[in-house]
KOLDRENRO-611537 format. One record per residue (C-alpha): residue in one letter; x, y, z; residue number from 1. Coordinates in steps of 0.001 Angstrom, whole numbers. Each point is the difference from the previous one (the first is absolute). Last residue first. Example, Ala and Ser with C-alpha at 12.3 -4.5 7.8 and 13.67 -1.06 7.14 Angstrom:
<pakes>
PAKE,residuo,x,y,z,num
PAKE,s,13670,-1060,7140,2
PAKE,a,-1370,-3440,660,1
</pakes>
This chain:
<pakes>
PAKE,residuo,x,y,z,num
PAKE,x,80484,63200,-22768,550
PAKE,x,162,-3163,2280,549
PAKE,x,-2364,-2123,-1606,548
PAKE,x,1855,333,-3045,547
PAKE,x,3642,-973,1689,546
PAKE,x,-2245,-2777,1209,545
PAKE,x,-656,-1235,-3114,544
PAKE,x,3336,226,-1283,543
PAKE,x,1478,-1398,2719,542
PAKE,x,-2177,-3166,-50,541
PAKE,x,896,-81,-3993,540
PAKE,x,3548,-397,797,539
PAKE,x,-287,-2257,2973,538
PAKE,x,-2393,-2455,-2294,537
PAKE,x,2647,-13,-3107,536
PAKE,x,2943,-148,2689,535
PAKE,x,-1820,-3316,1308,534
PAKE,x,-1123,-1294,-3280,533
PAKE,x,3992,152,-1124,532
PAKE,x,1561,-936,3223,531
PAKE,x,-1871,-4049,-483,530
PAKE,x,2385,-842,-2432,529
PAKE,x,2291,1499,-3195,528
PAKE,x,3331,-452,274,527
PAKE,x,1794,3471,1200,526
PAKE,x,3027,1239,-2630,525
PAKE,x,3558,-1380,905,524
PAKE,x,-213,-3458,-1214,523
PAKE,x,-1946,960,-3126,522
PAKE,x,-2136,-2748,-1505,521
PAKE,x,-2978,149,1471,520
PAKE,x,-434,3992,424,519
PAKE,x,774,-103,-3700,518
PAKE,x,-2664,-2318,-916,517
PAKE,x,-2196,1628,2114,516
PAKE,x,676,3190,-1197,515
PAKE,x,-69,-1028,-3767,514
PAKE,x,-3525,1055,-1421,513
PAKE,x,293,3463,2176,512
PAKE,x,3329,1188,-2504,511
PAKE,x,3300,6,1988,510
PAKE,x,796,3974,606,509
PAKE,x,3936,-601,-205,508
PAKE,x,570,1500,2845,507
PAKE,x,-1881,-2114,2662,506
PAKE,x,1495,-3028,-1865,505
PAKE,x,3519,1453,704,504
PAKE,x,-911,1582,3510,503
PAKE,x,-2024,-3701,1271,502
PAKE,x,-3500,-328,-788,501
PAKE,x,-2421,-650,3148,500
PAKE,x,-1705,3690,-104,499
PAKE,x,-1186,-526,-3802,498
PAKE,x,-2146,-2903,1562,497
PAKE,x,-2017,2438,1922,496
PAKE,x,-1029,2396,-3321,495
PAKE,x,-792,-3398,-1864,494
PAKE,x,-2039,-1208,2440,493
PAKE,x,-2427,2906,-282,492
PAKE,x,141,3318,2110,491
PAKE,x,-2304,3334,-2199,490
PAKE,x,-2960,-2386,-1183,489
PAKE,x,-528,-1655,3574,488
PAKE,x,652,3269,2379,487
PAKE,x,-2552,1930,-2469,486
PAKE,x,-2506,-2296,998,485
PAKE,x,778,-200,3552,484
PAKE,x,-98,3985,-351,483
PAKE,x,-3360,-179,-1454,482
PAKE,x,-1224,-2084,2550,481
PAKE,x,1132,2202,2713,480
PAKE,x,-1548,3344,-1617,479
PAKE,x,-3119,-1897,-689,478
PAKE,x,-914,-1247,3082,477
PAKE,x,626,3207,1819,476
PAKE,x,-1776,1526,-2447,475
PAKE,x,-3148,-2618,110,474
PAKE,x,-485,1539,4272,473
PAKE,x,-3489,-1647,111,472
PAKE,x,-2338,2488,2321,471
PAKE,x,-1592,-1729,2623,470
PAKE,x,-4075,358,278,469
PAKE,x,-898,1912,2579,468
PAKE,x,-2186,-1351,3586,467
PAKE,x,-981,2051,3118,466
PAKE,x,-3553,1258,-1941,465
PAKE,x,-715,-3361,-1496,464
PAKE,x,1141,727,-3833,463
PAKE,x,-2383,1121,-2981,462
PAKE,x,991,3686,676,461
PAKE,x,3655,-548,-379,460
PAKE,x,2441,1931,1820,459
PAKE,x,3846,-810,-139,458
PAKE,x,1773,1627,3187,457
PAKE,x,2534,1888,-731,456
PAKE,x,3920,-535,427,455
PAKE,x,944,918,-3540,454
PAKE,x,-64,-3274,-1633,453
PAKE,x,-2993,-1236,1905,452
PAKE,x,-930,-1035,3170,451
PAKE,x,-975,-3470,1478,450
PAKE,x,-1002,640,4380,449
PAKE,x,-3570,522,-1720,448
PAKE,x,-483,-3509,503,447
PAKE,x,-412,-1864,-2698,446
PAKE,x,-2444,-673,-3509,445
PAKE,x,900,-2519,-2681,444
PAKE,x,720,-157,-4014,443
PAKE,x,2882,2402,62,442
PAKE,x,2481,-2143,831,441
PAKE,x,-1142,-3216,-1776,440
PAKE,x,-353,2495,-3142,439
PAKE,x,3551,929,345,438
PAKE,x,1373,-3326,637,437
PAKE,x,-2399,-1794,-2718,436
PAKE,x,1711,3472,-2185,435
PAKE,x,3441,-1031,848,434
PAKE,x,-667,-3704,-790,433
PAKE,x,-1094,478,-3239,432
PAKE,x,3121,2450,-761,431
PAKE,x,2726,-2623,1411,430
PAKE,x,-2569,-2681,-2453,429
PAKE,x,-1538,-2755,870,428
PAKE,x,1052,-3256,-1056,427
PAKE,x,-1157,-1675,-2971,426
PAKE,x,2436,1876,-2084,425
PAKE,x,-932,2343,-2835,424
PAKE,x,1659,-611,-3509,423
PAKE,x,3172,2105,555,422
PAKE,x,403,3352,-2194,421
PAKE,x,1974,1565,2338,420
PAKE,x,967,-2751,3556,419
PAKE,x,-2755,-974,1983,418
PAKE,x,346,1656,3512,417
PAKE,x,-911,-2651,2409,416
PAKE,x,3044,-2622,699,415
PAKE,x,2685,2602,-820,414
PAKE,x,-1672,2805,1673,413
PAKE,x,-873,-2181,3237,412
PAKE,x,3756,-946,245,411
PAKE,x,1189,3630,-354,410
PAKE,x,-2331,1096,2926,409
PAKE,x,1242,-3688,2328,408
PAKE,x,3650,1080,-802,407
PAKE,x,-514,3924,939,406
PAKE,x,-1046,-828,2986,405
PAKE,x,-3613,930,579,404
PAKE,x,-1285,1548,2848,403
PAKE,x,-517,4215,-833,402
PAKE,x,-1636,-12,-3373,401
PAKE,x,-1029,-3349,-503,400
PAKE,x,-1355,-899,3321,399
PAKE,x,-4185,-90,-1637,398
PAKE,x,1337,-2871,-2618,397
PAKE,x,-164,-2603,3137,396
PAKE,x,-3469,446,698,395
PAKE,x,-1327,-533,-3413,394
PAKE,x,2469,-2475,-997,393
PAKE,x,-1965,-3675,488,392
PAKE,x,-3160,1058,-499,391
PAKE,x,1305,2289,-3329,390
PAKE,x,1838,-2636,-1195,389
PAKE,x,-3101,-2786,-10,388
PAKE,x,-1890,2234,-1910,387
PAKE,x,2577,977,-2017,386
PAKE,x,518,-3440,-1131,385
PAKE,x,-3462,-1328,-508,384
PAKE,x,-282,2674,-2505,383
PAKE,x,2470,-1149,-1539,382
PAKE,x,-1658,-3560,-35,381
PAKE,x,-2852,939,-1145,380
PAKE,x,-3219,486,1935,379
PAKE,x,-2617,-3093,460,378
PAKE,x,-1341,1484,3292,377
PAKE,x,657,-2832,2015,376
PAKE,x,3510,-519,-1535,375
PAKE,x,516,3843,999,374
PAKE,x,-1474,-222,3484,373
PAKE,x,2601,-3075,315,372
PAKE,x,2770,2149,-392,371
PAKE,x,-996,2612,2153,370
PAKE,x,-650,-2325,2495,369
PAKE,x,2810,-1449,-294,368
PAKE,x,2198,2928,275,367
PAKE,x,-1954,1496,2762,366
PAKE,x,1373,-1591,2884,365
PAKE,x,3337,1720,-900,364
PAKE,x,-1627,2783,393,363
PAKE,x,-1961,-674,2778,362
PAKE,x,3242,-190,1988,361
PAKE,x,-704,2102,3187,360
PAKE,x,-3957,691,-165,359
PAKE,x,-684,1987,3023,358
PAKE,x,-4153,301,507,357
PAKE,x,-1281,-3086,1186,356
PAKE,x,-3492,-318,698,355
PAKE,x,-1098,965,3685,354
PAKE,x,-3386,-1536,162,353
PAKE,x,737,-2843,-2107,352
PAKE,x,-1880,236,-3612,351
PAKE,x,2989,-650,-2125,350
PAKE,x,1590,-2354,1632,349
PAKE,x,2537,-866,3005,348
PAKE,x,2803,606,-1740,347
PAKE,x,465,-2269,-3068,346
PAKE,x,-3032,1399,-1972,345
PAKE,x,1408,3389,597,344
PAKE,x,2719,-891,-1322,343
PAKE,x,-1330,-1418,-3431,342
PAKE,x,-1684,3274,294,341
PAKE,x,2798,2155,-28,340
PAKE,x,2158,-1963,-2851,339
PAKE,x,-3190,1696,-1924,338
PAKE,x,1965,3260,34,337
PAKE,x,1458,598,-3321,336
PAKE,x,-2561,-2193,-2255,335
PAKE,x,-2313,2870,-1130,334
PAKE,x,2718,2773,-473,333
PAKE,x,2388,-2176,-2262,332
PAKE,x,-3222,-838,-1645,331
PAKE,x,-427,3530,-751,330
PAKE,x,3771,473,-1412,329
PAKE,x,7,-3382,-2379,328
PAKE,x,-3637,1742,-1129,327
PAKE,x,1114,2921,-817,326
PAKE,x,3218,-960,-1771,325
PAKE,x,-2165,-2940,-2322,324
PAKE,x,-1848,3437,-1048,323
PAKE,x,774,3469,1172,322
PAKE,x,2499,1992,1657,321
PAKE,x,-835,3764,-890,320
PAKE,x,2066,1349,2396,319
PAKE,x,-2657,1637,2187,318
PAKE,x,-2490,-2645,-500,317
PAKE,x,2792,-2632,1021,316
PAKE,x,55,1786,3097,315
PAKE,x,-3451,294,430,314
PAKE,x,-742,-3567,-15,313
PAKE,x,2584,-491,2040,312
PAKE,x,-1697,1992,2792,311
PAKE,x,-3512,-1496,-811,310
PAKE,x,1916,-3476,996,309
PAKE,x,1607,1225,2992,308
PAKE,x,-3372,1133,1307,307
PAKE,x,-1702,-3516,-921,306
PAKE,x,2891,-1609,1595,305
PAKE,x,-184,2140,3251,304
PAKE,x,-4076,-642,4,303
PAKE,x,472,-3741,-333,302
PAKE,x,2633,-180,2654,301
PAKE,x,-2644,1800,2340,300
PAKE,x,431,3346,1936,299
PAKE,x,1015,3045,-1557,298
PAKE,x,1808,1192,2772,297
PAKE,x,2738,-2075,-705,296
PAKE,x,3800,854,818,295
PAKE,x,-552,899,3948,294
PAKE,x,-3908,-1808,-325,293
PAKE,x,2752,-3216,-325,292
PAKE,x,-349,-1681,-3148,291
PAKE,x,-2987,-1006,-2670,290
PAKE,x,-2530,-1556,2233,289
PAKE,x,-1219,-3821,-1265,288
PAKE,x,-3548,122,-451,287
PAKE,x,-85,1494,-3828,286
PAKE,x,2846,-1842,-663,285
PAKE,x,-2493,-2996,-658,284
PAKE,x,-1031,1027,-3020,283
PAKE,x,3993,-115,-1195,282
PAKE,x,924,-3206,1353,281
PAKE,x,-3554,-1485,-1569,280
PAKE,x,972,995,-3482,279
PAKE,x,-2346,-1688,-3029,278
PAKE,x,-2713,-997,2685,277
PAKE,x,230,2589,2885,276
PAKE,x,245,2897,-2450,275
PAKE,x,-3078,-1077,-1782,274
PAKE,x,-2379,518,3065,273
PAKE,x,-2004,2504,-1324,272
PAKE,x,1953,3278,1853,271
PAKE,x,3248,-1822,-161,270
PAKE,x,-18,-183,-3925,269
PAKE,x,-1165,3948,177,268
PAKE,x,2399,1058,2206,267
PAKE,x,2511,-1740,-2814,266
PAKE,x,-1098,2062,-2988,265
PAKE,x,-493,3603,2217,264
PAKE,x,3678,-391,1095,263
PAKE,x,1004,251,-3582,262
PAKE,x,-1073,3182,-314,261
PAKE,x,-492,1571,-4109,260
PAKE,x,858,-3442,-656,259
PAKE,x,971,-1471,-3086,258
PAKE,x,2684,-1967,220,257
PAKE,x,-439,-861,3296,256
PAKE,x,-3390,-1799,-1245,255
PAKE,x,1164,-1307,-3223,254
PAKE,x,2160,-1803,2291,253
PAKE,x,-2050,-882,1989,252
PAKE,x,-2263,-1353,-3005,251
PAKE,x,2705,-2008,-1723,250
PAKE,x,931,-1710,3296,249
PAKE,x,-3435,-1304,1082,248
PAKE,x,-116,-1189,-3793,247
PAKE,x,2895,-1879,408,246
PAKE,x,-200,-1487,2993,245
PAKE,x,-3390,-2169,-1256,244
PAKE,x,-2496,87,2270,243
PAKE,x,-1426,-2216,2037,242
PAKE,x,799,2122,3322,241
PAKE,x,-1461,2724,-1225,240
PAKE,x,-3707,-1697,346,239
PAKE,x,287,678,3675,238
PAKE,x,-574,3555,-1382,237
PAKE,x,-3540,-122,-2065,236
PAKE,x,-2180,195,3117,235
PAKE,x,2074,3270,1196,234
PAKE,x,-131,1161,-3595,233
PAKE,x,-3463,-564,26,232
PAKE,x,-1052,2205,2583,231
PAKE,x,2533,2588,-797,230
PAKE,x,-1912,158,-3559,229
PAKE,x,-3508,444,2276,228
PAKE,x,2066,3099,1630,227
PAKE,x,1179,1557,-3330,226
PAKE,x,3741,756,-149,225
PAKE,x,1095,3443,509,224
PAKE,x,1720,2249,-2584,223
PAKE,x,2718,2275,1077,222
PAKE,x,-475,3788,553,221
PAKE,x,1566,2559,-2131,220
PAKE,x,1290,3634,472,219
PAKE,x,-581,-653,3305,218
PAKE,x,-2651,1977,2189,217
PAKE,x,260,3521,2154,216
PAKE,x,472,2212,-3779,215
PAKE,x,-2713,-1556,-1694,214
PAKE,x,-2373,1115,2834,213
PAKE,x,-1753,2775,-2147,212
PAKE,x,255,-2047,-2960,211
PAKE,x,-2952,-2634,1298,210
PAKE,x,1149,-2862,568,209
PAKE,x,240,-3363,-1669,208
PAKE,x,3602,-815,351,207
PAKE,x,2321,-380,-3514,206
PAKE,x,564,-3425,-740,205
PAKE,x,2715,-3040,458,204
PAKE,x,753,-3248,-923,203
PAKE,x,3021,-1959,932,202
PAKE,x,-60,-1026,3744,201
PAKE,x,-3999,-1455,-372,200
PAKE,x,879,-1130,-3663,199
PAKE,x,2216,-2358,1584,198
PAKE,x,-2302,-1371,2424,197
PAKE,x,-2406,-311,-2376,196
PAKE,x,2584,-2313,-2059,195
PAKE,x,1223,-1998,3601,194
PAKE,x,-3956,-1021,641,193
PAKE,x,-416,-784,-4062,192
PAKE,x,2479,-2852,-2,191
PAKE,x,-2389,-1891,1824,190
PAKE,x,-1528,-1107,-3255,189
PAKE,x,-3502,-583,19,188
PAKE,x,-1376,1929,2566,187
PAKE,x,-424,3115,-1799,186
PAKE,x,-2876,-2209,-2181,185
PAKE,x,-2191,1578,2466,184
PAKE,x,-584,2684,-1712,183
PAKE,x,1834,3386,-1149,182
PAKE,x,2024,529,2825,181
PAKE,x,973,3643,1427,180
PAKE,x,2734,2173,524,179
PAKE,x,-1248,3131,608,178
PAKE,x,1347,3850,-415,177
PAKE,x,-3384,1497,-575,176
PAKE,x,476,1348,-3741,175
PAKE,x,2042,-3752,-459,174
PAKE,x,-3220,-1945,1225,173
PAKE,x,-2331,2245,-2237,172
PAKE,x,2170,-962,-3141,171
PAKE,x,-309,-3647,619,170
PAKE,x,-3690,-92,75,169
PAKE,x,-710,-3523,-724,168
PAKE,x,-1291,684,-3763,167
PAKE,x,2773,2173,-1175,166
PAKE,x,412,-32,-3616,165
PAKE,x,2303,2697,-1970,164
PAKE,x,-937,177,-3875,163
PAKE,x,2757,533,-2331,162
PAKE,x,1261,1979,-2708,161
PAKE,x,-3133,1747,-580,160
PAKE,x,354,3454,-2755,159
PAKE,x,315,3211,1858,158
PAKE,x,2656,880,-2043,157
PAKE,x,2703,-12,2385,156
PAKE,x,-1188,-3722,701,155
PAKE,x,-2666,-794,2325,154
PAKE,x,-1374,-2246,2539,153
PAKE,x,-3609,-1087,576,152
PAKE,x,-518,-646,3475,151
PAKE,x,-1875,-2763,1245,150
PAKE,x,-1532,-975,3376,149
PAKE,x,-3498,2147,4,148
PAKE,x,-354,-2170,-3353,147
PAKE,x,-607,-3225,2035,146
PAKE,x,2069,-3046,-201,145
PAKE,x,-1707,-3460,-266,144
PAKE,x,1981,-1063,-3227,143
PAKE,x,2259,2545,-1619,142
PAKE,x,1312,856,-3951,141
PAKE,x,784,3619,2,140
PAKE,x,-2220,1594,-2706,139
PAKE,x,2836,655,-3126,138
PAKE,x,3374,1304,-30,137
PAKE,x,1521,-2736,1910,136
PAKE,x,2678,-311,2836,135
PAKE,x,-1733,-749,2885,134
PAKE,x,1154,1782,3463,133
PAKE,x,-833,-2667,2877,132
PAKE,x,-557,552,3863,131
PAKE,x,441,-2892,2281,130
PAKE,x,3390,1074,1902,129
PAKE,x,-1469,2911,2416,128
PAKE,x,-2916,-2527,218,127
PAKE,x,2604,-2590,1714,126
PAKE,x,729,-3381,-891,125
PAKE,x,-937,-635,-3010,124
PAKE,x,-3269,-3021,-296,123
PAKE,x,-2362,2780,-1045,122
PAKE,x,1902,1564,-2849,121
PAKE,x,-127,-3305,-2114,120
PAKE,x,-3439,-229,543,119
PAKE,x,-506,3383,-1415,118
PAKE,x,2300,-101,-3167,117
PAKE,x,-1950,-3212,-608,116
PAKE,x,857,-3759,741,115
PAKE,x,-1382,-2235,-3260,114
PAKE,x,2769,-2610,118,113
PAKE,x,3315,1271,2342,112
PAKE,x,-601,-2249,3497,111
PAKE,x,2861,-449,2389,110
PAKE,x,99,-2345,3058,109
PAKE,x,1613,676,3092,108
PAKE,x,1634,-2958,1532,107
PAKE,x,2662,1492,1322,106
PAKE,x,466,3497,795,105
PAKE,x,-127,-379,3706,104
PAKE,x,-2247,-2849,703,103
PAKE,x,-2524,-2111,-1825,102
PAKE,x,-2583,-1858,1793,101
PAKE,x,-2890,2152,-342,100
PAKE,x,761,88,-3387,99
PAKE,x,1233,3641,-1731,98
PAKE,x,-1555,1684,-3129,97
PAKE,x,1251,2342,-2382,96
PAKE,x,-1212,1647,-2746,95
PAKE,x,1563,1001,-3243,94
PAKE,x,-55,2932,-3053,93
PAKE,x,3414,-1660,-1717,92
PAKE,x,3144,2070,1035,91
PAKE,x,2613,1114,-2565,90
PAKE,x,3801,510,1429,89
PAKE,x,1867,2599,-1722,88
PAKE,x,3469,-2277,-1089,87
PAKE,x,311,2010,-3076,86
PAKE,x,-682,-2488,-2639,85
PAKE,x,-3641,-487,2003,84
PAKE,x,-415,-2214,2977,83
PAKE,x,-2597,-2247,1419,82
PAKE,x,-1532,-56,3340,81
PAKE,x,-3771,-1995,794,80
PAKE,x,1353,-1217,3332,79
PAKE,x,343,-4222,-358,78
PAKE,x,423,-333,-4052,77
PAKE,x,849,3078,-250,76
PAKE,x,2889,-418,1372,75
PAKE,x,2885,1396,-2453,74
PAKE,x,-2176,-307,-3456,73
PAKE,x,1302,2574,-2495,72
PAKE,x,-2053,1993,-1782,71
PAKE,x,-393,-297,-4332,70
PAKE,x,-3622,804,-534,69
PAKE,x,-417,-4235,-291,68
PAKE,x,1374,265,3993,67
PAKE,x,-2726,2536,983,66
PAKE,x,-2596,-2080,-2042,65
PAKE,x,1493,-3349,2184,64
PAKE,x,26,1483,3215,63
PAKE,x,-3532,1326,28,62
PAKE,x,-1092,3220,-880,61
PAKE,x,-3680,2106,1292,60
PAKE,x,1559,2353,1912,59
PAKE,x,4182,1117,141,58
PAKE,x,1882,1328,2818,57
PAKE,x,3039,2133,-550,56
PAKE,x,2326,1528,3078,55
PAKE,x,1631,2798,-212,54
PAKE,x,3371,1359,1081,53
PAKE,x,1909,3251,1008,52
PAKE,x,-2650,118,2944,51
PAKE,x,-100,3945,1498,50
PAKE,x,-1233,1371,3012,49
PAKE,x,442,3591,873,48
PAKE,x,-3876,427,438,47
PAKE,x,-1859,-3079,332,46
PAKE,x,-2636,-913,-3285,45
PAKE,x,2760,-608,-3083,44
PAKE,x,1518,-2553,3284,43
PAKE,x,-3251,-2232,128,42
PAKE,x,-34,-202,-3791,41
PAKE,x,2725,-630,-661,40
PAKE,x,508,-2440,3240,39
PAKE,x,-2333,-2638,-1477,38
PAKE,x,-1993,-426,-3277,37
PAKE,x,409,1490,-3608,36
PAKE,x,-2885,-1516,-2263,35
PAKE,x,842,-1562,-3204,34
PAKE,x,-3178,-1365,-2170,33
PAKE,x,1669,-1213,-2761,32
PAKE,x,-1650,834,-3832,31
PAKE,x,3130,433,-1281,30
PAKE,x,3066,-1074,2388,29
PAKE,x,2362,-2347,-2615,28
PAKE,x,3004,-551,1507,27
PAKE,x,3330,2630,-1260,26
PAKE,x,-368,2715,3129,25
PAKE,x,548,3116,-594,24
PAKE,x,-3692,788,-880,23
PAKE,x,-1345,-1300,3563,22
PAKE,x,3318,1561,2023,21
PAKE,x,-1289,3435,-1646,20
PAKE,x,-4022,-665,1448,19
PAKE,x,1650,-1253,3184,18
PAKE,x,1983,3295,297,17
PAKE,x,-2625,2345,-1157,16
PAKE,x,-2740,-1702,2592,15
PAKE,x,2572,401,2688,14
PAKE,x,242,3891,-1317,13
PAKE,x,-3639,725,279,12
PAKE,x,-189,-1452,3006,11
PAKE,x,2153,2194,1541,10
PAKE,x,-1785,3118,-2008,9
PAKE,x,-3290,-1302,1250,8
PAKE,x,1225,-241,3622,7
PAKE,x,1750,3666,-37,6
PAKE,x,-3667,1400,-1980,5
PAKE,x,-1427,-1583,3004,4
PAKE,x,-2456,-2716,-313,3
PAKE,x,-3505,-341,550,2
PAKE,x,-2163,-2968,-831,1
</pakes>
């Protein structure tokens, strides 16, 4: 088998790290047969990739001799999974096999006596995920794998570390960019559909081309999912619908988490049928037009949310917004406009020969939607949240700069700009909501009758040739919130209640803790009502506008 001296030297150092975890650990692993399985591997082989983790298998064991060399037994009773003192998780060698009757991911039953390294490999998922490193200094211990798929690893000194075992040609599918099933067996756990579909918007490789065209292709093309594995995806989708919500939600939102384009991770549900089952509002936006040609020349609500989405995406690229952030911020994208299609539906449907095309309130339309997209999709409530925000804001937030009264901006600060140091609300955020405002702006195509800041037209070569794409003016945006903010920490209560003290109480500086005691008690200073969150409000309104004005 060859390997790159960049592949060896990636496996090299997964081998190093299992072999160190091995003699950290306090059980007893002489004489073990420990292979590392799963995304290690997979990720050592893909430029740029990395996995932080590993994941331990062991051959020939049973629960009991892994539990007399001091493991601990979390389920291995029904998955062949213990633990060692450090929480690693330790997989028996198993198979799996499925009843005709069973559905979802019920049912299955596991099998851990006498199952090889091999057989073990053949019931994964995909042959990008059923290659093994085994950690051993002597012959690699296989059954039913040829020599033309092993690769002796080495240390520094050229001694073997490990021996890297690839019987179902893993390494071959991520040279060609292909996401590909190992057997059958793929149909087991319908879980699998939504995981290629996430490697589909994560992975990435260099194009196959000669160097003299390097410069007229990508720096990196996507991988594609084999045609027979869309062929059982779309068999495998209906199965969705009996699974559990929390494993549909773990893998989106590994998905948005790691995508290189998000976009690419839901065309692919819709392209195998997947969409339609775990989020039918959204597969069916697709049909429903996204606006008037005057605002959308892109077409379909499915395209605009797709284009909004990859916008997003490279917003939080640009600021470095990653994890539970991301994802809160895609999903804001995903769910903004599906109060579109629910009025669609109520207009004469989807498929009439003139479908509609205004969509006056689909925002508020959207809430529920959004909401119930999120319970569909087992996501957490916070995310829930700013899904359901962003439908129900995402037109409004686009009159900051010029429509807003002061009142309504200072109210939206206070109820979505989390105080310092706050634990994050469920809400989303003023700064969420700017960018799913920004990235809704930007995500569409219009008539060329849109300039830019300096009176030009905006060209863009991907664009029909009478159609831009707008140009989001964020400064405006941020100059006025800004000032609202500095309106709210410069004018408090306090400041407003000083102005109801009488001459004597006004000159003797009475302390903030007593002003409404004072103001109470003092016939001749103001008592304290209504007048105080009035002035407060008038104070800050001239503030801000003072701002705007300069």
């Amino acid at each position: 088998m060859e390997l790159t001296n960049a592949q060896r030297n990636a496996l090299r150092d997964v081998a190093l790290r299992a072999k160190e975890h091995l003699e950290s650990i306090p059980q007893d692993t002489d004489g073990l047969v420990v292979s590392v399985v799963g995304g290690a591997n997979r990720d050592a082989l893909i430029p740029g990739e990395t996995e932080n983790y590993i994941d331990l298998m062991v051959e020939g064991e049973t629960l009991d001799s892994m539990l007399d060399r001091g493991f601990n037994d979390i389920n291995a009773s029904s998955f062949g999974v213990l633990h060692d003192d450090t929480h690693e998780e330790w997989a028996l060698a198993r198979t799996e096999t499925k009843p005709d009757d069973a559905h979802g991911y019920k049912g299955i039953e596991v099998e851990t006596k006498g199952v090889s390294l091999y057989d073990d490999l053949k019931r994964r998922d995909l042959r990008m995920n059923a290659m093994a490193l085994q950690i051993q200094c002597g012959p690699p211990v296989t059954n039913a794998i040829d020599n033309e798929d092993i690769a002796q690893i080495t240390d520094n000194k050229s001694e073997a570390i490990a021996y890297f075992i690839d019987p179902f040609k893993g390494r071959e599918d991520i040279a060609n960019g292909t996401i590909r099933h190992v057997s059958e067996a793929f149909t087991e756990d319908p879980i699998r559909v939504l995981r290629a579909a996430r490697y589909v918007s994560r992975f990435e490789r260099p194009p196959d081309v000669p160097e003299s065209m390097q410069d007229d292709v990508p720096e990196t093309v996507p991988f594609t999912i084999a045609a027979e594995t869309q062929t059982l995806m779309r068999q495998l989708a209906p199965e969705l619908n009996r699974m559990s919500r929390d494993r549909i939600g773990e893998e989106i939102v590994k998905a948005m988490k790691q995508a290189k384009d998000p976009t690419r991770f839901w065309t692919a549900l819709r392209d195998t049928g997947a969409l339609a089952v775990i989020a039918p509002q959204l597969d069916r936006a697709n049909i429903v037009p996204a606006g008037p040609k005057k605002f959308h020349r892109e077409g379909d609500t499915f395209t605009h949310t797709m284009m909004v989405l990859k916008r997003m995406h490279e917003l939080c690229e640009a600021r470095d917004i990653t994890g539970n952030d991301r994802v809160r911020r895609l999903m804001m994208a995903v769910a903004h406009d599906l109060g579109k299609v629910t009025l669609a539906d109520k207009k004469g449907g989807l498929w009439s020969d003139d479908p509609p095309r205004r969509f006056g309130g689909h925002a508020e339309k959207g809430v529920p939607v959004a909401e119930a997209l999120a319970v569909r999709l087992g996501l957490e409530g916070d995310i829930m949240e700013a899904m359901t925000d962003g439908a129900e804001l995402h037109m409004d937030i686009h009159d900051i700069p010029l429509e807003w009264r002061p009142s309504r901006l200072i109210e939206f600060i206070n109820q979505h700009d989390p105080a310092e140091g706050a634990k994050r609300p469920f809400k989303a955020t003023v700064e969420e909501l700017i960018d799913l405002g920004n990235a809704d702006d930007e995500g569409r195509f219009q008539n060329r009758s849109v300039f830019d800041e300096d009176d030009e037209f905006r060209e863009d070569s991907d664009a029909p040739d009478d159609a831009v794409r707008p140009v989001f003016p964020r400064h405006l945006f941020a100059e006025r919130l800004e000032a609202a903010r500095e309106a709210i920490a410069s004018v408090d209560g306090y400041d407003v209640m000083l102005d109801g003290l009488c001459d004597d109480h006004a000159a003797a500086d009475v302390a903030n803790d007593e002003l409404a005691q004072t103001l109470g008690s003092c016939e001749d200073c103001r008592t304290p009502g209504d007048w105080i969150g009035s002035k407060l409000g008038n104070r800050r309104a001239i503030m801000i506008q003072s701002v705007n004005a300069e």
